[in-house]
Phi, psi and omega in degrees: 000132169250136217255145173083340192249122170293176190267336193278340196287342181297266209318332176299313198276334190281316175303304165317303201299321195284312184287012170263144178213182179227136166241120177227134179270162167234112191234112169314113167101359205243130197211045149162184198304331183274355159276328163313306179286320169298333174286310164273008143303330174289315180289295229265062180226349184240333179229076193299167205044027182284130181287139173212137186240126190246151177205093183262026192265336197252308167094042174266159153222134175251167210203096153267137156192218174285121181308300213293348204224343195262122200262100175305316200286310199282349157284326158307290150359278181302319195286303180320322184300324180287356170111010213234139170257105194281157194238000000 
């Protein structure tokens, strides 16, 4: 039995858990810190605070949040707009 958590504080948090997600790019063209910094000024201009990871040795970019709120398409959009070829 787990003491303090009620069946609705379960279902809130199992709800939380399933809507975070990661969304990963495969991104073109990003070859040092100032690309690093447009691309995730770019993410966050559609989704601010949105955790963003540029790994630019791979040329991934990763997105963590809400399924529910991170609008994919305008997150492609925006990166493409800084001049980067999502792949």
């Amino acid at each position: 039995m787990e003491l303090g958590v009620n069946s609705s504080c379960r279902q809130k948090l199992f709800q939380f858990r399933w809507r975070l997600a990661m969304l990963e790019f495969k991104v073109g063209g990003m070859t040092c810190g100032h690309c690093v910094r447009a691309v995730t000024n770019a993410v966050h201009t559609v989704v601010p605070g949105a955790d963003v990871a540029v790994d630019l040795n791979h040329g991934v970019v990763k997105i963590d949040g809400d399924l529910a709120t991170i609008p994919t398409e305008a997150v492609i959009k925006a990166i493409e707009d800084e001049g980067y070829k999502i792949h």
